[in-house]
C-alpha positions in Angstrom: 0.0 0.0 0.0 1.3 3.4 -1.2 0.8 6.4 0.3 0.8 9.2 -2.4 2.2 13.3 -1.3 -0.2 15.9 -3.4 1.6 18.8 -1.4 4.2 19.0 1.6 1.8 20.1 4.3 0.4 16.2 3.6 3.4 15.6 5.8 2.6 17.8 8.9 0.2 15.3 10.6 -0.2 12.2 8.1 -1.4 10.0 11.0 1.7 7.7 10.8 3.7 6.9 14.3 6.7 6.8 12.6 8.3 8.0 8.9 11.2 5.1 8.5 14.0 6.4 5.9 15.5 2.9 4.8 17.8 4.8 2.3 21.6 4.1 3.1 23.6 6.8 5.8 25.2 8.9 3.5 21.9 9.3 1.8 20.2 10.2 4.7 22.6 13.0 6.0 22.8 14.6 2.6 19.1 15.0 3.5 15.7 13.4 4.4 12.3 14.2 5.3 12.1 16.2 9.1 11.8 13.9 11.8 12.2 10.7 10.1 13.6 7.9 11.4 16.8 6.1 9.5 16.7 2.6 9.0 18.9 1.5 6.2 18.5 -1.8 4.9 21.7 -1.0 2.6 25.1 1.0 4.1 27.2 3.0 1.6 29.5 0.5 1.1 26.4 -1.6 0.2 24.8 0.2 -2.0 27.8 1.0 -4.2 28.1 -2.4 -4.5 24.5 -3.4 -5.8 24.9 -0.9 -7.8 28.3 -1.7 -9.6 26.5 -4.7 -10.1 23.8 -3.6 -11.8 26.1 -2.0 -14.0 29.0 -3.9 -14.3 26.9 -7.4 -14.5 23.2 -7.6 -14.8 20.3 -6.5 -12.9 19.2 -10.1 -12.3 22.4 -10.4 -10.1 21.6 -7.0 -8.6 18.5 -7.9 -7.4 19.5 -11.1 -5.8 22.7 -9.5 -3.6 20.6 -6.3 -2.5 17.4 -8.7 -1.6 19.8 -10.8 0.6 21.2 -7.6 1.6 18.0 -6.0 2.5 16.3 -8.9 3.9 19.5 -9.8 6.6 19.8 -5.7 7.5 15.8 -5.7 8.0 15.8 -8.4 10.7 18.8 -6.1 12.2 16.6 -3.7 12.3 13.2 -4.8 13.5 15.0 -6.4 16.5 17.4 -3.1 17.3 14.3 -0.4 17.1 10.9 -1.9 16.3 10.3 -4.7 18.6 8.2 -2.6 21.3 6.0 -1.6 18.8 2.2 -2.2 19.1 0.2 -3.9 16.7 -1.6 -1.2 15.2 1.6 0.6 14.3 1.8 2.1 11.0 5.2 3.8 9.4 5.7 5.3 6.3 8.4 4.0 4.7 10.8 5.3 1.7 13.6 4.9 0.0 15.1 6.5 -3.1 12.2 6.3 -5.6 10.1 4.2 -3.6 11.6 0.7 -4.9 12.8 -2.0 -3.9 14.5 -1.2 -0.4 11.4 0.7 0.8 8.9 -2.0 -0.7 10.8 -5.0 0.6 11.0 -3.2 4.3 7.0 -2.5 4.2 6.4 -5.8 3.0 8.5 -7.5 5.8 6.9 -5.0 8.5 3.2 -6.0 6.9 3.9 -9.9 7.5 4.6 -8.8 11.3 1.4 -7.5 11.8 1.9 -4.1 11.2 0.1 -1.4 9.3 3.4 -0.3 6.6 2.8 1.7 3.6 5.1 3.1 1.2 6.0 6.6 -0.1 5.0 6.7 -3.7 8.0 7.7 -5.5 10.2 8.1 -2.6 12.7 10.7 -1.4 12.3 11.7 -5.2 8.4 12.9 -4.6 9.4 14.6 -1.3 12.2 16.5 -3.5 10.1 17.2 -6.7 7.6 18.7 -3.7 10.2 21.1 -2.7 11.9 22.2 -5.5 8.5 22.9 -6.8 7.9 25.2 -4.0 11.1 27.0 -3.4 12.3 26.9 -7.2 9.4 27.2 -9.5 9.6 29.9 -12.0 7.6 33.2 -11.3 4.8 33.0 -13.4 4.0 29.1 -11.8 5.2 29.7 -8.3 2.8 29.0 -5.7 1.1 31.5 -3.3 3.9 31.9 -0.7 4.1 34.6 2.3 1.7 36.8 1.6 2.9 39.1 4.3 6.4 38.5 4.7 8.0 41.1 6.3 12.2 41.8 6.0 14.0 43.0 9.6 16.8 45.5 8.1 19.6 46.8 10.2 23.1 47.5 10.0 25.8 44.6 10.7 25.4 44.0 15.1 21.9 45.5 15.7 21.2 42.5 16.8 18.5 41.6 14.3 18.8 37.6 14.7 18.3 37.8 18.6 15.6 39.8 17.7 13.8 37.1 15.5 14.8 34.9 18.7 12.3 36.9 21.1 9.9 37.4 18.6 9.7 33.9 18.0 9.8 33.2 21.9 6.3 36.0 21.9 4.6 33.6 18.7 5.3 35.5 16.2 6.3 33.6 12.9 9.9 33.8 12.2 11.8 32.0 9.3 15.7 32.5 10.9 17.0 31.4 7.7 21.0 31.9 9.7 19.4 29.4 12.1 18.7 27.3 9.8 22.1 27.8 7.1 23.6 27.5 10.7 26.0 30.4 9.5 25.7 34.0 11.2 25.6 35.6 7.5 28.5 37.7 6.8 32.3 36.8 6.2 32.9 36.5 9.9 30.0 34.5 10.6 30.9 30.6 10.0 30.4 28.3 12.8 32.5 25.5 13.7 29.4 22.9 13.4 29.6 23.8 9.7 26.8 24.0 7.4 23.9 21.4 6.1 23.9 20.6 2.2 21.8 22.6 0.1 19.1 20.2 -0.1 18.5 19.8 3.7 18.4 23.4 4.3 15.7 23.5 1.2 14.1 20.9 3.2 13.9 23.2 6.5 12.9 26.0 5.2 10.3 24.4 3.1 8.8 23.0 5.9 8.2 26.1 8.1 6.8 27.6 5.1 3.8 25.1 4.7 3.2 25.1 8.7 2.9 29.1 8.8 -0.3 30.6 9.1 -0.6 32.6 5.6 -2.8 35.1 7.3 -0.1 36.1 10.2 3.0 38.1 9.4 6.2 36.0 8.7 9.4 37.9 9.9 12.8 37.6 8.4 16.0 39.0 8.6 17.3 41.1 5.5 20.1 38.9 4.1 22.3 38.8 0.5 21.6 35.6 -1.8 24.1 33.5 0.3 24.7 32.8 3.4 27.9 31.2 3.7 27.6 28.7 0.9 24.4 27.8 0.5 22.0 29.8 -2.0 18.9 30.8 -0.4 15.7 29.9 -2.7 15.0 31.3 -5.6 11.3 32.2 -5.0 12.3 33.4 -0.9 14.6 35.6 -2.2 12.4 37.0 -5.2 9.8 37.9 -2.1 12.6 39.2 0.2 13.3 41.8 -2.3 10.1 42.9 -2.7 8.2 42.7 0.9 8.0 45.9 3.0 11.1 46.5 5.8 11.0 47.5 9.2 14.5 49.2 10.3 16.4 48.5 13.4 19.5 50.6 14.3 21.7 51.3 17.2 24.8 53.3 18.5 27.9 52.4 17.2 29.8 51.6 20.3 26.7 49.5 21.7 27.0 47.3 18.5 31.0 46.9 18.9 30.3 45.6 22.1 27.6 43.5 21.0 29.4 42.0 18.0 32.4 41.2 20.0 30.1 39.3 22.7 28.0 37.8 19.4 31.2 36.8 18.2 33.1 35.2 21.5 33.8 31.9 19.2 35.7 33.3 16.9 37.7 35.7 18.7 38.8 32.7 20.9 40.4 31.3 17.6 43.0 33.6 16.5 44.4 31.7 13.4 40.9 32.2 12.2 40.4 35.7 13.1 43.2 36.2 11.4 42.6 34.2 8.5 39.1 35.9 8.1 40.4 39.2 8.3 43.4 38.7 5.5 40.4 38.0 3.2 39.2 41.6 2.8 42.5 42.5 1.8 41.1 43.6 -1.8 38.7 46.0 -0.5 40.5 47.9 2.1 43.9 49.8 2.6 47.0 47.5 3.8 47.6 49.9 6.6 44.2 49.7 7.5 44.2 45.7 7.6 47.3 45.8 9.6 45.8 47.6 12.3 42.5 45.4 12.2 45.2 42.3 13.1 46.8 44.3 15.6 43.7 44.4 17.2 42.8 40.9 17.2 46.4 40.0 18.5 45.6 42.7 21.2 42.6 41.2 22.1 40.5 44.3 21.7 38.0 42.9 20.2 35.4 45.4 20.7 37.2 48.2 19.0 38.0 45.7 16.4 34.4 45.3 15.7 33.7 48.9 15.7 36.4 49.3 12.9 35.1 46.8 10.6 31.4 48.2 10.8 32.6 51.4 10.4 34.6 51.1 7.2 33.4 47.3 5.9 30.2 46.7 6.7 28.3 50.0 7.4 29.5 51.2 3.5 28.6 47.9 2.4 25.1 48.5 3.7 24.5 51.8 2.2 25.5 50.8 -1.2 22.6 48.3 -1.1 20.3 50.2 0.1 20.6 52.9 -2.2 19.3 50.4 -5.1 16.2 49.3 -2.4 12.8 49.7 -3.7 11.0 48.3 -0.6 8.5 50.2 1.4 9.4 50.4 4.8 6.5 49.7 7.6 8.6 52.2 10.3 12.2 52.0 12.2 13.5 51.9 15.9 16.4 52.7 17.2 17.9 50.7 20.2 19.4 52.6 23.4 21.3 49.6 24.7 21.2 45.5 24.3 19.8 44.9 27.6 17.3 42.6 28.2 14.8 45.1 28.8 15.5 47.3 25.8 15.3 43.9 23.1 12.2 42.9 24.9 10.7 46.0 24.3 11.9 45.9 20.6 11.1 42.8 20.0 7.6 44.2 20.7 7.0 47.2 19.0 8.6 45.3 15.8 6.2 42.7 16.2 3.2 45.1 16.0 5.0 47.6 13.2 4.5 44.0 11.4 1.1 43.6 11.9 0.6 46.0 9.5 1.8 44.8 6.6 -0.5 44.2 4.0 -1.4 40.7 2.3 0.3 40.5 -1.0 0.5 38.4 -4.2 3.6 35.9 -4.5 5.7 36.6 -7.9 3.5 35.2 -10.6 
């Protein structure tokens, strides 16, 4: 029995207990559907092997090494994370293109007892799903964010903690830093690294469909890239057109924010300085040298201050000077406290409010 995705929100509350990926673990990390479950009935090493076979040999011979395969790994797995299952448990089940791994799995599960069905057409559909959402031309992309709403602000006003408390109050926030796991600008790598391009399409696709189309969706004003993945083509297309609320702040407030923001990297000094020898082309080499003397100083704060104030801050004002966007109001912050992000967070949240619904780019 096959269970067939018309649209990504189908995923949200199916009425399965479980989604089983049974795709191998390389497969799996490169990316799956949220909250799944992997199961592989085939490792790497496995599945390069069936499928050398197939190639090299015949798909006869295939078939009968992957089945043995399969069928020994599936017992693995029943006994390892599915023996305390109930009787009336029912998993979805895929694979690559809903073939053989995922059908002989189901089929195994079914002879237990147990309700099993299928993905029709696999982690294929699920993808086709996305893409379709995130990538589809203008005039055939579907109604998205009809009142998505950009949060612009100069490099350390603190715009992502913002989003944080906002999203803390209920309001809908698509952190899309979060979710790159990158803080944005050339600085802003982390040391966990970054997901593949598909699994952060994944993530974001997947807030979209839960958010309430009605209710403002905030997001933080970002370039194309953030770090190296490409944010979607149709999010981006509705970033550059949605209506901006504009946060600003002293600058010595957000030199002292940045270097706190920042702690990680300033605690590795090789890659301070690494980082900092890579904006050689676009500054003075009198100017760089003094930004390294202040990492080597430790004076991290006034280091931040310097590279807003002749980096980043002209950086910004080049952009904006090509922005078309209307802007719903500004604020301008008198500190970082608790208190005065609190409050922030809550005016922004009802400057917000009133944007109006909109079309998608059709």
């Amino acid at each position: 029995m096959s269970y067939a995705l018309t649209h990504l929100r189908d995923l949200l509350a199916p009425g399965f207990d479980d989604i089983l990926d049974v795709r191998s673990p390389g497969e799996f990390a490169d990316d799956h559907i949220p909250g799944a479950l992997n199961l592989p009935v085939l490792d790497d090493a496995e599945r390069a092997l069936v499928g050398t076979i197939y190639k090299q040999e015949s798909a006869f011979r295939a078939r009968k090494v992957g089945g043995a395969l399969v069928a020994k790994r599936a017992g693995a797995n029943i006994e390892a994370c599915l023996l305390d299952k109930p009787g009336s448990y029912r998993p979805l089940v895929y694979c690559w293109r809903g073939g053989m791994r995922s059908g002989a799995f189901a089929t195994i599960l079914r002879q237990v007892g147990w309700r099993a069905e299928t993905l029709e057409g696999g982690y294929k559909s699920f993808r086709r799903a996305v893409i379709s959402l995130l990538y589809a031309p203008p005039d055939e992309a579907p109604p998205l964010l009809e009142r998505l709403v950009v949060l612009d602000g100069n490099t350390g006003t603190a715009k992502t903690e913002l989003l944080r408390r906002m999203a803390t109050r209920g309001a809908q926030v698509l952190d899309l830093e979060g979710l790159a796991r990158h803080r944005g600008s050339l600085f802003g790598a982390l040391a966990s690294g970054q997901p593949s391009q598909k699994s952060f399409d994944t993530e974001i696709a997947m807030q979209l469909v839960a958010f309430d189309p009605h209710r403002p969706v905030l997001v933080e004003a970002e370039s194309s890239r953030i770090g190296h993945l490409a944010v979607p083509g149709v999010i981006w297309a509705l970033m550059r057109q949605a209506p901006r609320i504009r946060v600003g702040a002293g600058l010595a407030h957000r030199g002292a924010y940045l270097a706190q923001a920042y702690a990680d990297l300033a605690a590795d000094r090789d890659r301070l300085s690494e980082t900092i020898g890579l904006l050689r082309p676009y500054h003075p080499a009198e100017r760089i040298l003094g930004w390294h003397a202040l990492a080597a100083a430790g004076q991290m704060a006034d280091l931040a201050r310097e590279l807003v104030l002749h980096h980043y801050d002209p950086k910004y004002a080049r952009q904006r000077s090509r922005d078309v966007q209307p802007e719903l109001g500004s604020l301008e912050l008198s500190g970082f406290d608790d208190a005065a992000l609190e409050a922030a967070a809550q005016d922004i949240m009802e400057l917000a409010e009133q944007s109006p619904a909109r079309l998608s780019p059709r």
